[in-house]
C-alpha positions as CSV (number, residue, x, y, z in Angstrom):
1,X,-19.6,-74.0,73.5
2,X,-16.4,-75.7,72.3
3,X,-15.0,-75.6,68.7
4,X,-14.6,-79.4,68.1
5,X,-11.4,-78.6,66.5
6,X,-9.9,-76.6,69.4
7,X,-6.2,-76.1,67.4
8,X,-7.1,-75.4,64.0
9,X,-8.5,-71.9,64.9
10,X,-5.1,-71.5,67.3
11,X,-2.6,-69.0,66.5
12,X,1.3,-71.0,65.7
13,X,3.9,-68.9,66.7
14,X,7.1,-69.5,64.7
15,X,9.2,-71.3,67.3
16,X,11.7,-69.4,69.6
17,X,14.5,-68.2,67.3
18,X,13.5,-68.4,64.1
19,X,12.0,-65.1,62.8
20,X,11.7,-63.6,59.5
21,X,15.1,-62.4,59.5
22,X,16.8,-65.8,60.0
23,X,14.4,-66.8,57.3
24,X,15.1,-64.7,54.3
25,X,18.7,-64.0,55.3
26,X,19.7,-61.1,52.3
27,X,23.5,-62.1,53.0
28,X,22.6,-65.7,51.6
29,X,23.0,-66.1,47.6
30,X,20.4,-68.5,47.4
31,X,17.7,-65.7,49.0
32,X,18.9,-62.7,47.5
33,X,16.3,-61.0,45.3
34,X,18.9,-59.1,43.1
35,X,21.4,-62.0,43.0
36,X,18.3,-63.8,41.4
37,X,16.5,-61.4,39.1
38,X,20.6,-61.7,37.8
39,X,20.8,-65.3,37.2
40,X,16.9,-65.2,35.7
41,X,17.9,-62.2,33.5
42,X,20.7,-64.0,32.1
43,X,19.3,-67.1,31.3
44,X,16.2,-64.6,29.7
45,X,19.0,-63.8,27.4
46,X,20.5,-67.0,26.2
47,X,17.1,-68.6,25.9
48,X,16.2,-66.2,23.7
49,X,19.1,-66.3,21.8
50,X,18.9,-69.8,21.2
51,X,15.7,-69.8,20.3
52,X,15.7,-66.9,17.8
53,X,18.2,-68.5,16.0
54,X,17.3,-72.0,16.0
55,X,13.9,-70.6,14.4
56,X,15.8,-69.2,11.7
57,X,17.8,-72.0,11.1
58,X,14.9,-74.9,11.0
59,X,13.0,-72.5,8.7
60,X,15.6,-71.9,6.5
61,X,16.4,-75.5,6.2
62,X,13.0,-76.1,5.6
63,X,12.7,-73.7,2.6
64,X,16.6,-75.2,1.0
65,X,14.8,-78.8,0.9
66,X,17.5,-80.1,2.8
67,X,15.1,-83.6,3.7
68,X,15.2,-84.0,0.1
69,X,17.3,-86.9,-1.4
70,X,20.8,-86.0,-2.6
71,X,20.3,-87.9,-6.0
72,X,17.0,-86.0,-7.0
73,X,17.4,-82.7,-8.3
74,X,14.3,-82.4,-9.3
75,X,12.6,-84.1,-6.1
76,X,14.8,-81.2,-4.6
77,X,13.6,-78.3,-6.8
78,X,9.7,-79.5,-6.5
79,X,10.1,-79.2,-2.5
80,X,11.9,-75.7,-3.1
81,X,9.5,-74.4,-5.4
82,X,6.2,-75.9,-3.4
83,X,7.5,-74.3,0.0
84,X,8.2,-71.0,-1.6
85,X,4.8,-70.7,-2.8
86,X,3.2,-71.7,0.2
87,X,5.1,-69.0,2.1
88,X,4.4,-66.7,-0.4
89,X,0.8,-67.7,0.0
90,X,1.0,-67.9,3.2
91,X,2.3,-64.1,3.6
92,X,-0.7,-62.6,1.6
93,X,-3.3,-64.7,3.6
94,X,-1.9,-62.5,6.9
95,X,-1.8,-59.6,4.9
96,X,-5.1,-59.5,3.8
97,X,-6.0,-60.7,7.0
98,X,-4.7,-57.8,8.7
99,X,-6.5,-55.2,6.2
100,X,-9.9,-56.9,6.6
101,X,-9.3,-56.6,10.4
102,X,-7.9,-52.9,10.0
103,X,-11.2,-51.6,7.7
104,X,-8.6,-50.7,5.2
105,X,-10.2,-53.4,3.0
């Protein structure tokens, strides 16, 4: 009996000349494992630079009230004050957190 799809059971040989070596050529920069593990190493390490310290920042502009008008001190000092305490708050809600989670609580 005959497969009614004789060809897509049929082995495809790679055509005449092209084999795996002339595929993934380890002379070519684009192909080369190490060459690329380099360039995705390095930008690893920028991304994460940037991004540590771009955290920082934001956060630390966030806690200075820097969104606050100019003219308002005490707008200014309100924000400062409420932000603190909501960190603050927000640092013993992990922390007991963590001890309920640890039995140490």
């Amino acid at each position: 009996m005959r497969s009614p799809h004789p060809t897509r059971f049929a082995a495809h040989p790679l055509p005449m000349g092209e084999g795996l070596s002339s595929r993934f050529d380890m002379t070519d920069p684009v192909n080369d494992p190490s060459a690329q593990a380099k360039r995705d190493l390095a930008r690893l390490a920028a991304d994460r630079d940037t991004l540590g310290t771009s955290a920082l920042a934001r956060m630390a502009e966030h806690l200075r009230a820097d969104d606050a008008s100019a003219n308002d001190a005490i707008e200014k000092w309100g924000k400062r004050i409420g932000r603190g305490l909501g960190a603050v708050f927000f640092v013993f809600l992990a922390g007991s957190l963590a001890l309920k989670v640890l039995g140490w609580y």
